[in-house]
Structure formats: structure tokens, C-alpha cells
Backbone bond lengths (Angstrom), bond angles and torsions (degrees), N, CA, C in turn:
res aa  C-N    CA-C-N  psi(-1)  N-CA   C-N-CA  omega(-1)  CA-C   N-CA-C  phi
1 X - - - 1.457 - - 1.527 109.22 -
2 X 1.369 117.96 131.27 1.830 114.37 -168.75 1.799 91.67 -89.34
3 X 1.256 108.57 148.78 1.530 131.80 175.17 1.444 115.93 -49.98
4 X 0.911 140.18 119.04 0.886 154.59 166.59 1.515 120.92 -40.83
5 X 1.334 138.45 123.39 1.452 145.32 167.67 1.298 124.41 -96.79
6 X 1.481 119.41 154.56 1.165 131.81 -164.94 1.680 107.04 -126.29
7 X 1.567 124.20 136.01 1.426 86.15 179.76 2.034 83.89 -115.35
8 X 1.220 98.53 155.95 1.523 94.80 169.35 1.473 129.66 -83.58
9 X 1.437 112.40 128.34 1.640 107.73 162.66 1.355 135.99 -8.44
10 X 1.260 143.82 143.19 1.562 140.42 148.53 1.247 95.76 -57.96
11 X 1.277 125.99 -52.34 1.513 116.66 163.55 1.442 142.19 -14.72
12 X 1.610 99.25 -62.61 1.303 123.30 -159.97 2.103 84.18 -87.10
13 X 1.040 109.08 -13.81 1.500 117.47 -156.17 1.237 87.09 -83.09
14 X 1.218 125.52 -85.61 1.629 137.66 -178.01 1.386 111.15 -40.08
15 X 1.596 118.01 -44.13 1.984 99.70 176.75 1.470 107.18 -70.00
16 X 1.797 126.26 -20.60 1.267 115.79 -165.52 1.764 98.93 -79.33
17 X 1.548 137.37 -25.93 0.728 144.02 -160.65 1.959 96.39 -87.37
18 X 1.210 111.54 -57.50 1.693 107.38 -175.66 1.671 97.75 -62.26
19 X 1.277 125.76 -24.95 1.527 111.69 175.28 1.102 125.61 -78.70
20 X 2.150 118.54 -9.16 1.237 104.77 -167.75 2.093 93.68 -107.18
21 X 1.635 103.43 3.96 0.953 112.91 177.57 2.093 115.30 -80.07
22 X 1.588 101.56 -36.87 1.156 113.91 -170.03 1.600 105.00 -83.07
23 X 1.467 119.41 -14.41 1.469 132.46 169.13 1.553 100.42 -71.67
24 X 1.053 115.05 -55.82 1.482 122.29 -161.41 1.877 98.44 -59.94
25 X 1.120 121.63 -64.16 1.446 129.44 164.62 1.599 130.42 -61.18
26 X 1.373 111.27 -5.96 1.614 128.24 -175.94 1.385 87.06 -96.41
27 X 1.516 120.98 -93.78 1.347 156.91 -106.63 1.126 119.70 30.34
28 X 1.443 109.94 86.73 1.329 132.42 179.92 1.325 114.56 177.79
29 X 1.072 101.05 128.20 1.954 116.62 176.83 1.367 111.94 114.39
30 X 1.284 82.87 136.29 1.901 81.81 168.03 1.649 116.31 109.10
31 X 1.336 143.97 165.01 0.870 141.75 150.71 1.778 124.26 -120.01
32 X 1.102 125.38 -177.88 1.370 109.80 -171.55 1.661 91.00 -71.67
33 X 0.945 103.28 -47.30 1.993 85.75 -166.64 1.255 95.95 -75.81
34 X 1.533 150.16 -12.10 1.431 131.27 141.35 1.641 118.99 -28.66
35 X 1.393 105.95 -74.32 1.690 114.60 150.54 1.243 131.46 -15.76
36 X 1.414 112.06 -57.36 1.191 102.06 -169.99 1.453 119.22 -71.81
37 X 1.787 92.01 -38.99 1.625 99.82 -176.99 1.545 111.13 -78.51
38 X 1.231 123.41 7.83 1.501 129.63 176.42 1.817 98.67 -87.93
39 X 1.385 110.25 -35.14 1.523 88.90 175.86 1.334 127.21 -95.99
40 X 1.191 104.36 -1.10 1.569 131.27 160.33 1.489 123.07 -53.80
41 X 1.715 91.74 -46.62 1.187 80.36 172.99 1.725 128.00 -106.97
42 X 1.805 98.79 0.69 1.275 101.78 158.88 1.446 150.56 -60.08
43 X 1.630 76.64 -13.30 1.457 99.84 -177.16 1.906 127.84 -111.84
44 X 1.363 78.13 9.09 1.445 109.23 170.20 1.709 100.65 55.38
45 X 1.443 99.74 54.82 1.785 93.71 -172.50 1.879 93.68 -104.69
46 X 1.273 100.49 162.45 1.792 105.50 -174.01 1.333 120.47 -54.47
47 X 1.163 132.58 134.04 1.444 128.97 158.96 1.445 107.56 -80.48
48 X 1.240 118.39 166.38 1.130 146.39 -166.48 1.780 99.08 -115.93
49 X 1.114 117.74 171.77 1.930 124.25 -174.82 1.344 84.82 -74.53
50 X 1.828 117.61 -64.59 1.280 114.18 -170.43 1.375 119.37 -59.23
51 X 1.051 114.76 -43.33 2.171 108.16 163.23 1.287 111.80 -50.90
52 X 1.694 136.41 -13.56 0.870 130.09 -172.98 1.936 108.60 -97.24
53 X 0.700 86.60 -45.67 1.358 108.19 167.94 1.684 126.73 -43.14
54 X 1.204 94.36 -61.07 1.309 106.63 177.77 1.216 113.40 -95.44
55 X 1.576 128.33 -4.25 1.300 127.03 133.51 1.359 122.82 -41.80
56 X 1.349 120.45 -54.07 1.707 144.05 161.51 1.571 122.82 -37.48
57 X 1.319 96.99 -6.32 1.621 96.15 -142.27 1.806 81.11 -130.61
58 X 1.559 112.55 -32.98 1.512 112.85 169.17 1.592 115.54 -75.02
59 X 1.363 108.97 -27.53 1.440 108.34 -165.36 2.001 96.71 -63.39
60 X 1.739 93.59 -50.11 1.573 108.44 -161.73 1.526 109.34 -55.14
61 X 1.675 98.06 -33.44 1.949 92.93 -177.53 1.566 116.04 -88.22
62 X 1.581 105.38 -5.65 1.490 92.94 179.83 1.969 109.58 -136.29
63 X 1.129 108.24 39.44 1.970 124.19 145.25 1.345 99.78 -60.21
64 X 1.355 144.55 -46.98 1.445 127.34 172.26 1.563 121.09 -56.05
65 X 1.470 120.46 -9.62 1.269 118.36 -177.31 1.602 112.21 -91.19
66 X 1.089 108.50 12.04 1.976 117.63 162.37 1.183 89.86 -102.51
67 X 1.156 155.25 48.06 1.315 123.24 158.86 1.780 83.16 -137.52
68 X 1.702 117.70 55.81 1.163 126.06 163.60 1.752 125.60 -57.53
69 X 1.608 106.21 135.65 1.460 77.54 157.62 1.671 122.53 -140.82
70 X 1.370 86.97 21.87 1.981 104.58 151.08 1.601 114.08 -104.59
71 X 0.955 104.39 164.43 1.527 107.74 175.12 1.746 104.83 63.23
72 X 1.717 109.64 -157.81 1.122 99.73 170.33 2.074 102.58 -148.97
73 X 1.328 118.06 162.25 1.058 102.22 -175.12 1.700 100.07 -111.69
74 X 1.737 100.86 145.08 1.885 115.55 -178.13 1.990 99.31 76.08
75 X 1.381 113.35 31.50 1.728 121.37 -179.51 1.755 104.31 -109.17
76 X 1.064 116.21 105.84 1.585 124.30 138.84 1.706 121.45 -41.77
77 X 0.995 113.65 -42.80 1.837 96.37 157.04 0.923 146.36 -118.70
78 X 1.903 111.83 0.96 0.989 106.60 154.01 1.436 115.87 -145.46
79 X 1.551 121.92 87.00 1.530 135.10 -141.70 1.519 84.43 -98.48
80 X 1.742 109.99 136.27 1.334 117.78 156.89 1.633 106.04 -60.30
81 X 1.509 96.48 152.40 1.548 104.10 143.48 1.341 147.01 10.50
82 X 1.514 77.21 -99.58 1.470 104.56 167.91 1.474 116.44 -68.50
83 X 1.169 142.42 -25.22 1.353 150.28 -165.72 1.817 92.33 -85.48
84 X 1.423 121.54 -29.45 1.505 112.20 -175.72 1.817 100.78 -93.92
85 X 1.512 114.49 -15.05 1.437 103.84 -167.92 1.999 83.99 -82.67
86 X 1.296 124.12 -48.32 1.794 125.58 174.53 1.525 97.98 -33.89
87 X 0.844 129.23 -65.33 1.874 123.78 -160.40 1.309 111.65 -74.51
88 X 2.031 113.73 -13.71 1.608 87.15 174.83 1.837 100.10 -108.09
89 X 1.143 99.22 30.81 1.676 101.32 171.48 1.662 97.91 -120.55
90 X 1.404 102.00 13.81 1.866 85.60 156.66 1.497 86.02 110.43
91 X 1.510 144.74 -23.16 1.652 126.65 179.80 1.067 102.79 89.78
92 X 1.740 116.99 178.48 1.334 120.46 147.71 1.779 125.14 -49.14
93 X 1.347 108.70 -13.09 1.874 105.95 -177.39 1.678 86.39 -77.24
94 X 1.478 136.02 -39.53 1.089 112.92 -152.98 1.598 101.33 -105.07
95 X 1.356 138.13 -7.83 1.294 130.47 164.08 1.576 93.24 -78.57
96 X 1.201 166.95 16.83 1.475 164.16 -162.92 1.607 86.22 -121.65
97 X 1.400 116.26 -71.90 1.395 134.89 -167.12 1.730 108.25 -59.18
98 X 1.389 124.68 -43.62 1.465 113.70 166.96 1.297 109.67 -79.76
99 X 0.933 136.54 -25.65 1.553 136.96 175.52 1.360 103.76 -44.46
100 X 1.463 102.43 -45.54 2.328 86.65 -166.47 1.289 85.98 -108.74
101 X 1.647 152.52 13.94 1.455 123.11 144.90 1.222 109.54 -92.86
102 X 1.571 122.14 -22.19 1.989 98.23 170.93 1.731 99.55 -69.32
103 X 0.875 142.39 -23.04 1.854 128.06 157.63 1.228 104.97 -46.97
104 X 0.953 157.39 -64.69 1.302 156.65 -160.37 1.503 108.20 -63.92
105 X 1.528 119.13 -34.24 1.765 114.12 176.11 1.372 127.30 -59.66
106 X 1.416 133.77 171.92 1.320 127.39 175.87 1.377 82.45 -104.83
107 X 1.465 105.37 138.81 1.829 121.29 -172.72 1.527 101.00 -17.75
């Protein structure tokens, strides 16, 4: 059976793009495979189950990173951290959007 693809949101497209914009002007947030998958998904190229997944798996370990208390979270001038590493893993469009396709996987 061939793997299954994902295509990403304009959604997920546009927060990965203002996050790799607010990195570029911050320097802060994100990790390289934050990065990578931020232009991944800027570019609206396919995910994979496992890109999906472990998209799933970033959203779940880092919902504690809004509950900032430097910086600010959803800020154009002065964006936490964590609020720039969320937008290049897709934003709230793309924790919404893996949420109901990891439902759809077999565990």
C-alpha cells in the first residue's frame, strides 16, 4: 500500500511563512527541524503520515508555551519564542488540521 500524503493549508502556509518571517527579525524560535518543516509547509509541499504525526506530537508537547510570561504570544513586535516556533509548525490552522487527520490513523 503507497503512503499516504498530506497537502498543507494556505493556512498552515501563511502562519509557517509569518513565523519564518518573525524568526528572521526576532532570532528566536524554532528549531532547525522547526525550519525545515516551516518551509515545507510554506511551500505547500506534501506531508507524509509521519510529518503528520509528529506535527501532532509538537502541537501536544508545546500548548504550554502560551502560557508565556516574557515576550508576548500572537505579537508582531514582540512575539515569544514559542509563539514563533507554533507558526512555523503550521499555527493554530495547522494544530486544528492534524488534530482530525491523526483521528483518522490506526494508533
Amino acid at each position: 500500500m503507497a503512503e499516504r500524503s498530506f497537502k498543507p493549508t494556505l493556512r498552515m502556509a501563511s502562519a509557517a511563512r509569518r513565523g519564518l518571517r518573525l524568526r528572521e527579525k526576532f532570532d528566536r524560535g524554532g528549531t532547525q527541524v522547526g525550519l525545515d518543516r516551516a518551509h515545507q509547509l510554506a511551500q505547500r509541499r506534501d506531508l507524509s503520515e509521519a510529518d503528520v504525526k509528529s506535527m501532532h506530537s509538537f502541537f501536544a508537547r508545546h500548548a504550554v508555551d502560551k502560557d508565556t510570561k516574557t515576550h508576548k504570544w500572537n505579537s508582531d513586535s514582540d512575539p515569544s519564542a514559542g509563539f514563533i516556533a507554533w507558526l512555523l509548525w503550521g499555527g493554530d490552522a495547522g494544530k486544528a488540521w492534524v488534530d482530525r487527520k491523526a483521528k483518522t490513523f490506526d494508533s
